[in-house]
N, CA, C and O atoms as a GROMACS GRO file, in nm:
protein
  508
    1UNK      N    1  -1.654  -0.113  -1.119
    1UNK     CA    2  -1.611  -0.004  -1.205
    1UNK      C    3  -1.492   0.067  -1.139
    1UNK      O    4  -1.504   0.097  -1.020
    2UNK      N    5  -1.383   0.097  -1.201
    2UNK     CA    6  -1.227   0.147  -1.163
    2UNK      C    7  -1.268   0.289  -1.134
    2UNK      O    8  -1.373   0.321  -1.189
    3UNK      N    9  -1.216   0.370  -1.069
    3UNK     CA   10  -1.255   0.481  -1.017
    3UNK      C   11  -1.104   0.567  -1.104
    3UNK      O   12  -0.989   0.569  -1.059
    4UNK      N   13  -1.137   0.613  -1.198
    4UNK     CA   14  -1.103   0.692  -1.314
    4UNK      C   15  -1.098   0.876  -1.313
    4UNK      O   16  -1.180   0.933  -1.385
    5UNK      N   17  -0.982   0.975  -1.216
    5UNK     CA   18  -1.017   1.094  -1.224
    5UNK      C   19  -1.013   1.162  -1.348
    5UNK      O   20  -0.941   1.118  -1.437
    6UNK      N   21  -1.066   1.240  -1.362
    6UNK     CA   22  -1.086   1.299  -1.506
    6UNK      C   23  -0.991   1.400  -1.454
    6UNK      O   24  -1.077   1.488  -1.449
    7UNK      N   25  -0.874   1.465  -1.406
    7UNK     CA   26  -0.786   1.541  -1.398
    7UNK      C   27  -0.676   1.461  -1.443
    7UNK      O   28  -0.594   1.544  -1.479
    8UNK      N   29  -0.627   1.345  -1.463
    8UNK     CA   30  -0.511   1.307  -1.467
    8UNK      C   31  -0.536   1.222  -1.608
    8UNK      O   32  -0.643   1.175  -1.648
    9UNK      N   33  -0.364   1.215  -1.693
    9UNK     CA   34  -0.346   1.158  -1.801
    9UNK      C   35  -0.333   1.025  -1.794
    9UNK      O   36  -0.300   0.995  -1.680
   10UNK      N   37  -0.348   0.905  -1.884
   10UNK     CA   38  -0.344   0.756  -1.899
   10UNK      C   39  -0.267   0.701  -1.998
   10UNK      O   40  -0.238   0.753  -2.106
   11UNK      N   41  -0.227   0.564  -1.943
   11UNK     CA   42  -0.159   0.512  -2.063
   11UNK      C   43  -0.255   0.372  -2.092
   11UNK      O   44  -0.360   0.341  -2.034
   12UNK      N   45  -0.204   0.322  -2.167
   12UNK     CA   46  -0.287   0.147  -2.227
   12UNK      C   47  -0.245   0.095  -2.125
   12UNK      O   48  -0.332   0.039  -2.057
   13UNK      N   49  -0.088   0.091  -2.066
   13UNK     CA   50  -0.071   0.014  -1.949
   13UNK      C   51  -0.033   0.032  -1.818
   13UNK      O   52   0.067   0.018  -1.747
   14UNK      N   53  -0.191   0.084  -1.807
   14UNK     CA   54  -0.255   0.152  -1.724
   14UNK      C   55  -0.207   0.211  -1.587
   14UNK      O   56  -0.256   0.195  -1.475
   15UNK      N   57  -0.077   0.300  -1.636
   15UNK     CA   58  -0.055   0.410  -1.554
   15UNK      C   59  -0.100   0.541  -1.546
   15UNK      O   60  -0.158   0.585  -1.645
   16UNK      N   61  -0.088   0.598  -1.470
   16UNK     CA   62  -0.189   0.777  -1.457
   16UNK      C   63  -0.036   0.849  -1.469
   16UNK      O   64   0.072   0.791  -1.463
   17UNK      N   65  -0.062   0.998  -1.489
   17UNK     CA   66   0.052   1.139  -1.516
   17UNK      C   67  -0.030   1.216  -1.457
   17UNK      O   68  -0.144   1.220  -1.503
   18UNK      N   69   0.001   1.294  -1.345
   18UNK     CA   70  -0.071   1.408  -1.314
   18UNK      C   71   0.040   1.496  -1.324
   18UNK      O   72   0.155   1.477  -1.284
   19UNK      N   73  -0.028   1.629  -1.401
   19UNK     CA   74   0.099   1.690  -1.459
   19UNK      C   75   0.117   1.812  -1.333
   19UNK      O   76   0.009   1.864  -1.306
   20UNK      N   77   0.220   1.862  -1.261
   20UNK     CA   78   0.283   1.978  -1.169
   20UNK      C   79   0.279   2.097  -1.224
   20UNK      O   80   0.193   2.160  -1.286
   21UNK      N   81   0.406   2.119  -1.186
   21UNK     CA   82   0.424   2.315  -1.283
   21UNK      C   83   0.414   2.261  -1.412
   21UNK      O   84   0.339   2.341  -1.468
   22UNK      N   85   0.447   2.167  -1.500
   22UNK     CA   86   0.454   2.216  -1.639
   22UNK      C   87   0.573   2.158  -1.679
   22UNK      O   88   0.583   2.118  -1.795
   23UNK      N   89   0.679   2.145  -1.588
   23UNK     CA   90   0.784   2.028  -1.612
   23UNK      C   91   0.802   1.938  -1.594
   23UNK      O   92   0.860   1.860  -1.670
   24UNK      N   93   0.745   1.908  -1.459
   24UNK     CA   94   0.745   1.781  -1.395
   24UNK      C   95   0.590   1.732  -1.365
   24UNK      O   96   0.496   1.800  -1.322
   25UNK      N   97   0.593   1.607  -1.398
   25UNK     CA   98   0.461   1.484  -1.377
   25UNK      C   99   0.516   1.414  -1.283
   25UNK      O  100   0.637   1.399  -1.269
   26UNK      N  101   0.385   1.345  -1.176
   26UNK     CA  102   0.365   1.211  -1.066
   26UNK      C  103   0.361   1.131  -1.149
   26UNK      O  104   0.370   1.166  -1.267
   27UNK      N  105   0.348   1.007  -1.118
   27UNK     CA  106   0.306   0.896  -1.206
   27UNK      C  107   0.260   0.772  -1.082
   27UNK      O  108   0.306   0.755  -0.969
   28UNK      N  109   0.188   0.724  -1.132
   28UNK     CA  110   0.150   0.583  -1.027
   28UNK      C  111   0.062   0.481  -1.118
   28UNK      O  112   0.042   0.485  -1.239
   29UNK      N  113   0.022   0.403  -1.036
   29UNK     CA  114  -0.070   0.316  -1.158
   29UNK      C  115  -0.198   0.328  -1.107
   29UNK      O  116  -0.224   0.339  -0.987
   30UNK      N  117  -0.288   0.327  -1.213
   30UNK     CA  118  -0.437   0.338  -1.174
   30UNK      C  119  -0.482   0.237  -1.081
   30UNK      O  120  -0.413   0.143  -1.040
   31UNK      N  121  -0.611   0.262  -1.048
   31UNK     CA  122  -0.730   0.208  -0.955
   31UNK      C  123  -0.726   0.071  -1.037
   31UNK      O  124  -0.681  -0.026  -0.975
   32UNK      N  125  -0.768   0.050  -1.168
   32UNK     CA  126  -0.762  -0.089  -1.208
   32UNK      C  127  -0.665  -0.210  -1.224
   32UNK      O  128  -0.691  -0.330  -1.223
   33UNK      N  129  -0.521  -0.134  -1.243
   33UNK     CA  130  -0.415  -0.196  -1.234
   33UNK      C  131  -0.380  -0.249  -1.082
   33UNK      O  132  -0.332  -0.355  -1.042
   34UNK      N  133  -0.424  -0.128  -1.014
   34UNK     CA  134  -0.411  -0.228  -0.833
   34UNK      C  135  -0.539  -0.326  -0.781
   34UNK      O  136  -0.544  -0.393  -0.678
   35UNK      N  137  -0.626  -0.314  -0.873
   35UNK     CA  138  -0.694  -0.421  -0.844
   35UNK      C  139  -0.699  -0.529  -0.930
   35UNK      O  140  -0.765  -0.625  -0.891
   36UNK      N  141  -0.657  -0.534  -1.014
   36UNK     CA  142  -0.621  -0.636  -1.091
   36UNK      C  143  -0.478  -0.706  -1.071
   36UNK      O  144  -0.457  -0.816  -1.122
   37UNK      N  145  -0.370  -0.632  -0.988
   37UNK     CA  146  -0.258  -0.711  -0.929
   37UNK      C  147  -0.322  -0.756  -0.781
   37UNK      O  148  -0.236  -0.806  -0.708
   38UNK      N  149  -0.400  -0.751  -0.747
   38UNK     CA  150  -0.482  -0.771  -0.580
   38UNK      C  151  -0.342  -0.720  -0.495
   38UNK      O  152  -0.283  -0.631  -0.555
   39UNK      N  153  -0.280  -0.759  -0.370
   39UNK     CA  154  -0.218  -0.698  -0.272
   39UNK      C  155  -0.072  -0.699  -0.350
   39UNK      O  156  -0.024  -0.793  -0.414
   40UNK      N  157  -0.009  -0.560  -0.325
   40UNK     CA  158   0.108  -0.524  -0.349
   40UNK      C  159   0.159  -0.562  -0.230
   40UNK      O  160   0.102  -0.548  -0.122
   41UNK      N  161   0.295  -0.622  -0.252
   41UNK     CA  162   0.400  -0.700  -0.177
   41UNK      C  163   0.500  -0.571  -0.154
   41UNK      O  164   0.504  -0.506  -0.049
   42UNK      N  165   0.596  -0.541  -0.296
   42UNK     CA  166   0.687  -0.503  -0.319
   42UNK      C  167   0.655  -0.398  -0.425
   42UNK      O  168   0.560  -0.410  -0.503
   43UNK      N  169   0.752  -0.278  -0.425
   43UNK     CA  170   0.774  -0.210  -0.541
   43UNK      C  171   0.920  -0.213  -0.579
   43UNK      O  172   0.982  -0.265  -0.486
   44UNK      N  173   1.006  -0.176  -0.686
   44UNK     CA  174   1.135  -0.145  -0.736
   44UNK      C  175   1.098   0.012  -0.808
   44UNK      O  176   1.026   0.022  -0.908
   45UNK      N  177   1.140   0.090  -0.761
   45UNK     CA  178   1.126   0.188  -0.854
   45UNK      C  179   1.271   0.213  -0.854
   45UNK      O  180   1.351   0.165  -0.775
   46UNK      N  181   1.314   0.342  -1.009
   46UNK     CA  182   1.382   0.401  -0.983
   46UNK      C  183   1.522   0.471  -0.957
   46UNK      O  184   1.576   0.463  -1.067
   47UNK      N  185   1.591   0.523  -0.888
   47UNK     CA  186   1.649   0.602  -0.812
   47UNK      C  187   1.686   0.760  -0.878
   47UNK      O  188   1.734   0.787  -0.988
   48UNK      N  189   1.656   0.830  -0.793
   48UNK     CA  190   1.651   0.970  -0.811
   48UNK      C  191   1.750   1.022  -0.895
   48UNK      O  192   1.858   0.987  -0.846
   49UNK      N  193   1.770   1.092  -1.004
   49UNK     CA  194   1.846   1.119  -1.073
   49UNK      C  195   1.870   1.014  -1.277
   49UNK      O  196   1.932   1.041  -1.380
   50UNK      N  197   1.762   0.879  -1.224
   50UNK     CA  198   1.780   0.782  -1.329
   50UNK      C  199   1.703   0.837  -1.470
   50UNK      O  200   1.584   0.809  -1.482
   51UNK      N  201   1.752   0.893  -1.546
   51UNK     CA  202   1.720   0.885  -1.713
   51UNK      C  203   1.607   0.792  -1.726
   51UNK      O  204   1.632   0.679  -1.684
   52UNK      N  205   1.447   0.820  -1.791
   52UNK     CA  206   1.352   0.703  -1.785
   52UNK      C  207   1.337   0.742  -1.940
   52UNK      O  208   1.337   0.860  -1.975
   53UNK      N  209   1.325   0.633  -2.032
   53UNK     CA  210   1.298   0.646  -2.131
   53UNK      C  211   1.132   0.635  -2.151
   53UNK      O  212   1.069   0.558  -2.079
   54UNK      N  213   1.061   0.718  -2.256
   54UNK     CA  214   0.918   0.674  -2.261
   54UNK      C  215   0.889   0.544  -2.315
   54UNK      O  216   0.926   0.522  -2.430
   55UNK      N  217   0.812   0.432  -2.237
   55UNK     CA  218   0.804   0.316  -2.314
   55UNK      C  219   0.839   0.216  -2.248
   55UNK      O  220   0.794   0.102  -2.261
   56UNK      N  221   0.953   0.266  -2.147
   56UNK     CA  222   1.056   0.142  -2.168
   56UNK      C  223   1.042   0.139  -1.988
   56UNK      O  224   1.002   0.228  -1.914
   57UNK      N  225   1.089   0.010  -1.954
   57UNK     CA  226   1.054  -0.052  -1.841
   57UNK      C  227   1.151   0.007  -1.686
   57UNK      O  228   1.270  -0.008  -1.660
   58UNK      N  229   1.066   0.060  -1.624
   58UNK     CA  230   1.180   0.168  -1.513
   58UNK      C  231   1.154   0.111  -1.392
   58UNK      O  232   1.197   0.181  -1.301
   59UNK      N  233   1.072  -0.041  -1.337
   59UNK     CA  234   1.098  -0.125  -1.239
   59UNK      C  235   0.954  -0.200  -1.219
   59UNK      O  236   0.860  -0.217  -1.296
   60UNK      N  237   0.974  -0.235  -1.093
   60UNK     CA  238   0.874  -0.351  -1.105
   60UNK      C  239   0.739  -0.368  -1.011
   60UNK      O  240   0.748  -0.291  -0.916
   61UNK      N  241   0.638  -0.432  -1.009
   61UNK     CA  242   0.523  -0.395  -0.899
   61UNK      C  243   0.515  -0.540  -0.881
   61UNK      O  244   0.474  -0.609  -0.975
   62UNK      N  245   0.563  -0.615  -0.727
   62UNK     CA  246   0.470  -0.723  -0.719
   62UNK      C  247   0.400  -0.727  -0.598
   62UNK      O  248   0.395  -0.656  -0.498
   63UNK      N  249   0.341  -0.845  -0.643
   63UNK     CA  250   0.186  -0.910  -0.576
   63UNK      C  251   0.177  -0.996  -0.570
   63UNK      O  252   0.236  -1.070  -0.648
   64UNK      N  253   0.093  -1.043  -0.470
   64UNK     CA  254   0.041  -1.148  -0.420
   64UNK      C  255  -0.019  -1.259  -0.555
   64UNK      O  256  -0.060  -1.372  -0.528
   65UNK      N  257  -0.016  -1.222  -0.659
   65UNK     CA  258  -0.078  -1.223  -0.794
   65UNK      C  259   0.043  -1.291  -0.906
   65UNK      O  260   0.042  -1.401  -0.962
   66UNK      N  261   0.152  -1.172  -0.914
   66UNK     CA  262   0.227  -1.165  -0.975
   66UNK      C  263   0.346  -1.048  -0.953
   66UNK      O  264   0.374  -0.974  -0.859
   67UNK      N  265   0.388  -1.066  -1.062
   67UNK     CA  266   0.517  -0.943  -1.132
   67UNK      C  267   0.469  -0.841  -1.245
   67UNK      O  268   0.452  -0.879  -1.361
   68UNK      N  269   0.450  -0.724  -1.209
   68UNK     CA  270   0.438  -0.647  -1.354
   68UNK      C  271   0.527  -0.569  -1.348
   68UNK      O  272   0.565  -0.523  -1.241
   69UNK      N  273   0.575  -0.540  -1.457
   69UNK     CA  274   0.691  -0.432  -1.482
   69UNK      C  275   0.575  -0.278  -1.528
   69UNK      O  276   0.465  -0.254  -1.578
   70UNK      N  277   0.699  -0.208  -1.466
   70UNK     CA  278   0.678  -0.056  -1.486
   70UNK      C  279   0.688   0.013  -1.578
   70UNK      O  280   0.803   0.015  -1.621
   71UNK      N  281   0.583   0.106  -1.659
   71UNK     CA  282   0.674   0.149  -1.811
   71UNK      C  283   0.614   0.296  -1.782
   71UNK      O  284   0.505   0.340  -1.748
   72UNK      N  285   0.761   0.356  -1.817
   72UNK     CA  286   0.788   0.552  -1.823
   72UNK      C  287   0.668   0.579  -1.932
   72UNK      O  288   0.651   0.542  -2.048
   73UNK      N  289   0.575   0.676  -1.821
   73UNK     CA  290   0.493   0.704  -1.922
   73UNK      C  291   0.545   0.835  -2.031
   73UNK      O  292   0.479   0.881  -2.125
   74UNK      N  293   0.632   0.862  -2.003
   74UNK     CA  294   0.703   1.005  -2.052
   74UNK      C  295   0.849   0.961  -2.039
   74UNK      O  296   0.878   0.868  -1.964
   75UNK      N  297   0.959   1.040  -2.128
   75UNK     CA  298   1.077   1.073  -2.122
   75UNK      C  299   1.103   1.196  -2.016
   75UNK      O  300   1.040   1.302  -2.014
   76UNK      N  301   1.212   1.156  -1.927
   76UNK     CA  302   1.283   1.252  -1.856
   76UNK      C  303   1.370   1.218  -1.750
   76UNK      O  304   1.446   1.121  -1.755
   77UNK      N  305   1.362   1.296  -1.658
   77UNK     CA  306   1.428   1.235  -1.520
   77UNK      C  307   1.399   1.206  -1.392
   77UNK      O  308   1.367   1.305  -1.326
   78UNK      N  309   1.399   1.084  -1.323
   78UNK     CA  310   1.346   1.077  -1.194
   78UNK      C  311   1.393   1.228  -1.101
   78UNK      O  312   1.510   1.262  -1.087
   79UNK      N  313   1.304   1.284  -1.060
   79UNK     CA  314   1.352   1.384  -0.986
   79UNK      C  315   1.296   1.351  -0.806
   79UNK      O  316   1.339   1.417  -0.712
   80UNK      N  317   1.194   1.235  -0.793
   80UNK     CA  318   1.173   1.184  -0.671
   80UNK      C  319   1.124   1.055  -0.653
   80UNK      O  320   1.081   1.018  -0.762
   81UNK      N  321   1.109   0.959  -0.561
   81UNK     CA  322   1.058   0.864  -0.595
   81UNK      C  323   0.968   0.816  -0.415
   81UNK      O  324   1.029   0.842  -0.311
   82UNK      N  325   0.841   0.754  -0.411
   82UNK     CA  326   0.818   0.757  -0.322
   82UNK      C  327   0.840   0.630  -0.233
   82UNK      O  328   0.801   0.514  -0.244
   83UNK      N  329   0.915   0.693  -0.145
   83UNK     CA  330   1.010   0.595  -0.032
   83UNK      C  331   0.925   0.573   0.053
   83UNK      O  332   0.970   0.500   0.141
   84UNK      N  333   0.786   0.612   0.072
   84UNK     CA  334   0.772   0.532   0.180
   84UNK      C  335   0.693   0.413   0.145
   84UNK      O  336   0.664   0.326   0.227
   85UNK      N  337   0.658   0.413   0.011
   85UNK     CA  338   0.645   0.246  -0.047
   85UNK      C  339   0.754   0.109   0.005
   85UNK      O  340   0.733  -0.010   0.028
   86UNK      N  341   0.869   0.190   0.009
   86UNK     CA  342   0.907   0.085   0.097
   86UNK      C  343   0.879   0.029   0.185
   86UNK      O  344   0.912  -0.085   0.215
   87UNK      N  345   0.817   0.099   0.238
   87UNK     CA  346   0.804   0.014   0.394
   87UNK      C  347   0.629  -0.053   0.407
   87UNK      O  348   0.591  -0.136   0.489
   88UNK      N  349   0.526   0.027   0.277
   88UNK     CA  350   0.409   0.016   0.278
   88UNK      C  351   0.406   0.016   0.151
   88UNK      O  352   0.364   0.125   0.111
   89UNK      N  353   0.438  -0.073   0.045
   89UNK     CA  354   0.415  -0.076  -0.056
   89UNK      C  355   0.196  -0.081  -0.091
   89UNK      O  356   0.113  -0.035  -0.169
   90UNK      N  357   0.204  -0.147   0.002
   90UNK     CA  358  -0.002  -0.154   0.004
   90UNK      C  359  -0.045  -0.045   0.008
   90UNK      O  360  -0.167  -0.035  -0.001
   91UNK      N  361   0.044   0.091   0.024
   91UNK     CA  362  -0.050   0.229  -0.010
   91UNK      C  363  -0.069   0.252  -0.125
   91UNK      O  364  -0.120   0.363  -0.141
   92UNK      N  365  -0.036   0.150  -0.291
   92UNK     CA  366  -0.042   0.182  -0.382
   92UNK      C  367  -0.226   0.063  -0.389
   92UNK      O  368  -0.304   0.085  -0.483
   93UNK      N  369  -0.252  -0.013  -0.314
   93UNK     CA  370  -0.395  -0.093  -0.295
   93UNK      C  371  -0.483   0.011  -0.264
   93UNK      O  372  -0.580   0.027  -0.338
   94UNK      N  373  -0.463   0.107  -0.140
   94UNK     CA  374  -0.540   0.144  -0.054
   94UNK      C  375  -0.548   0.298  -0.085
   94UNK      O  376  -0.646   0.357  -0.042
   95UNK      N  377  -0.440   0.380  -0.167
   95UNK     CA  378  -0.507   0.516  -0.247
   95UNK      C  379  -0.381   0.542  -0.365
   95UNK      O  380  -0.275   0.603  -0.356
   96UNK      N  381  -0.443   0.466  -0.476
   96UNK     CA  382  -0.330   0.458  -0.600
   96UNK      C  383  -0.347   0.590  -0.660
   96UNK      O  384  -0.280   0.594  -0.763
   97UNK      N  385  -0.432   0.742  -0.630
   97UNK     CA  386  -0.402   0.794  -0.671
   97UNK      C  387  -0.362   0.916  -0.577
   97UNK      O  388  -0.361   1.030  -0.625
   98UNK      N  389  -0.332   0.895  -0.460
   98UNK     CA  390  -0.259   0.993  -0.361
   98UNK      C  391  -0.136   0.921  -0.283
   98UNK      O  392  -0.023   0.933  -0.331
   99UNK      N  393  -0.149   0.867  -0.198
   99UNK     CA  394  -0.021   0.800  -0.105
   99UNK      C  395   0.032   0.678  -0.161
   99UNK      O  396   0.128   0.620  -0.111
  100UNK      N  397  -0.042   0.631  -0.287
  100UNK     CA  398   0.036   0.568  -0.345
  100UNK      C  399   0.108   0.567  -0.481
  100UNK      O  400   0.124   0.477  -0.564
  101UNK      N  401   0.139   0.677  -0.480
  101UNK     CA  402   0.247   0.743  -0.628
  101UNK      C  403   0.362   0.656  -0.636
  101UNK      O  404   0.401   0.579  -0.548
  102UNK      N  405   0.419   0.679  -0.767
  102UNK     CA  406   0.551   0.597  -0.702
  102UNK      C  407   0.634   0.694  -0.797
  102UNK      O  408   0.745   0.680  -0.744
  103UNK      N  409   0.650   0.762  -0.878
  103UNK     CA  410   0.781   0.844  -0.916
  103UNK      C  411   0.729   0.984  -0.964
  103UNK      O  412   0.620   1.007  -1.016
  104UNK      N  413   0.829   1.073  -0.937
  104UNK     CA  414   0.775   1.220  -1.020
  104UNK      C  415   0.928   1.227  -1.124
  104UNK      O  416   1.041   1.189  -1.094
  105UNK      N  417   0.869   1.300  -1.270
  105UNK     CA  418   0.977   1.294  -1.366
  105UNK      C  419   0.948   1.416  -1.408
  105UNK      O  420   0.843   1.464  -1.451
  106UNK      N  421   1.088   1.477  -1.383
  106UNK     CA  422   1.114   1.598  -1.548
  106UNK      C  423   1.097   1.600  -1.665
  106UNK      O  424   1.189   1.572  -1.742
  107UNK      N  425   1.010   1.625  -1.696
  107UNK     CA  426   1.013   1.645  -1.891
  107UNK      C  427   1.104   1.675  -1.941
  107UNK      O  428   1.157   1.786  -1.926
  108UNK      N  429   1.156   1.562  -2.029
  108UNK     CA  430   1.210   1.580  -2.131
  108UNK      C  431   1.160   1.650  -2.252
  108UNK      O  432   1.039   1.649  -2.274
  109UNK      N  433   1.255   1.717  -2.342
  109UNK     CA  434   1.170   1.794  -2.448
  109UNK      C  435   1.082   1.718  -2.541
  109UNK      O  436   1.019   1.772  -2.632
  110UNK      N  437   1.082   1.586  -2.514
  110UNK     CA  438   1.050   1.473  -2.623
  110UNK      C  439   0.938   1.408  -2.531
  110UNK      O  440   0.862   1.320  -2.573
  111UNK      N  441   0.935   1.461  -2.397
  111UNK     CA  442   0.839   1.374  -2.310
  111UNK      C  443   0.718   1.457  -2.269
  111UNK      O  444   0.648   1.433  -2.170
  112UNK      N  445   0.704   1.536  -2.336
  112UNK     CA  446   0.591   1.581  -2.304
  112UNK      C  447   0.452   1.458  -2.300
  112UNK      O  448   0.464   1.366  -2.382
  113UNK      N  449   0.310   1.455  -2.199
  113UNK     CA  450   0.249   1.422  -2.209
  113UNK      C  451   0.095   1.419  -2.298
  113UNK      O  452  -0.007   1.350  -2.292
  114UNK      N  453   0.134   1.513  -2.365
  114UNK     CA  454  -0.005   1.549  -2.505
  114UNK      C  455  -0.064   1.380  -2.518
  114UNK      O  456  -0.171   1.339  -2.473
  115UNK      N  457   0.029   1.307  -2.585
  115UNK     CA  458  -0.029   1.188  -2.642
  115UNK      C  459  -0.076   1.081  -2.590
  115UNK      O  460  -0.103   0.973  -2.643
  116UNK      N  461  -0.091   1.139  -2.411
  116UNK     CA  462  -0.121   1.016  -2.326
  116UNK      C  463  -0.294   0.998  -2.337
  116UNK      O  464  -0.339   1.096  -2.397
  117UNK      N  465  -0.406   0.896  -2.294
  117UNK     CA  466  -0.528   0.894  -2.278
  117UNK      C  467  -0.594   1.011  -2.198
  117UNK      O  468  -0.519   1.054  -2.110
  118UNK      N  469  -0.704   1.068  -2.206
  118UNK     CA  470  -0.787   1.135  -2.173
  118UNK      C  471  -0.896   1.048  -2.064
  118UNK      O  472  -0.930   0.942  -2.117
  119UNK      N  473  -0.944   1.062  -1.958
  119UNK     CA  474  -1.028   1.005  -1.831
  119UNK      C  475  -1.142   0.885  -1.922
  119UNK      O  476  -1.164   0.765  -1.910
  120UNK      N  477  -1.199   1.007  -2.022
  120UNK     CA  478  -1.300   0.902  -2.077
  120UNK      C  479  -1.247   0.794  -2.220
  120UNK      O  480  -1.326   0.723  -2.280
  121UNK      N  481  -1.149   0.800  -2.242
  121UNK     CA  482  -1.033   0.692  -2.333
  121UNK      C  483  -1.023   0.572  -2.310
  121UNK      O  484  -1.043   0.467  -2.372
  122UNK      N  485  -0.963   0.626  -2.140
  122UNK     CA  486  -0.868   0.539  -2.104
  122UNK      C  487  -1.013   0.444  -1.985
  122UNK      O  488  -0.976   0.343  -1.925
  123UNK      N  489  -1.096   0.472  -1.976
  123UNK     CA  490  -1.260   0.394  -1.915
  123UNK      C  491  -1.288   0.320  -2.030
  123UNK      O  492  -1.341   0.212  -2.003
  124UNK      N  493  -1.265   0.345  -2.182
  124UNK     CA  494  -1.316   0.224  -2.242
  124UNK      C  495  -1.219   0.111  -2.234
  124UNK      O  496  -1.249  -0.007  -2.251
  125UNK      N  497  -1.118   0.150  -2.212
  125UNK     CA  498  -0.975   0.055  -2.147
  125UNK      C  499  -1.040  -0.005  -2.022
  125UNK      O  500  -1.121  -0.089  -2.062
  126UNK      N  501  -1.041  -0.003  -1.933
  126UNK     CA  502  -1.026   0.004  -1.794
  126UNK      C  503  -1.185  -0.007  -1.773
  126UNK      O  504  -1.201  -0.108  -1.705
  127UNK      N  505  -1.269   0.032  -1.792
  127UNK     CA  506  -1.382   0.041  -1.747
  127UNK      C  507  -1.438  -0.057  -1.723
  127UNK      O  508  -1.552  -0.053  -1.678
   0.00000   0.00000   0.00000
């Protein structure tokens, strides 16, 4: 069973939003998505300042497994991205929902997160 916080928002493909002040969201991929890619190799995220559209593909996660691409769970702007995946991309294996984040974004006025999954939603997904 995927270990699912009930504080943070979901998508179908199965990234988390934990929302900040109110403008800006984390984003990373859930507990099930890193175990279902088994060991992260590599990440691409990014770069600080990049326009992410909601939907649409903003870099890549691989594994020992495969390639999955990344999709903006929200419209806005990269305002950070976490660098030290570079060097330890496996902190997204070993705590996908703390040391292994991989971007924080500004809301866009269009990106708000309202329409993302709710903890117990996104478990009949994932569960």
């Amino acid at each position: 069973m995927a270990n699912i916080p009930d504080d943070l928002r979901y998508t179908a493909e199965h990234e988390w939003v934990r929302s900040g002040d109110g403008s800006t969201v984390r984003v990373g991929i859930t507990d099930y998505a890193q175990e279902a890619l088994g060991d992260v190799v590599y990440v691409s995220l990014p770069e600080v300042g990049a326009e992410v559209v909601k939907g649409a593909s903003v870099g890549e996660i691989e594994s020992t497994k495969s390639v999955s691409d990344l999709f903006a769970p929200v419209a806005g702007t990269v305002t950070a991205r976490n660098d030290a995946l570079d060097a330890q991309p496996e902190l997204i294996n070993s705590d996908p929902y703390g040391a292994g984040w991989l971007v924080e974004i500004a809301l866009s006025a269009s990106g708000e997160p309202d329409d993302l999954l709710d903890a117990a939603t996104y478990g009949t997904i994932a569960g």
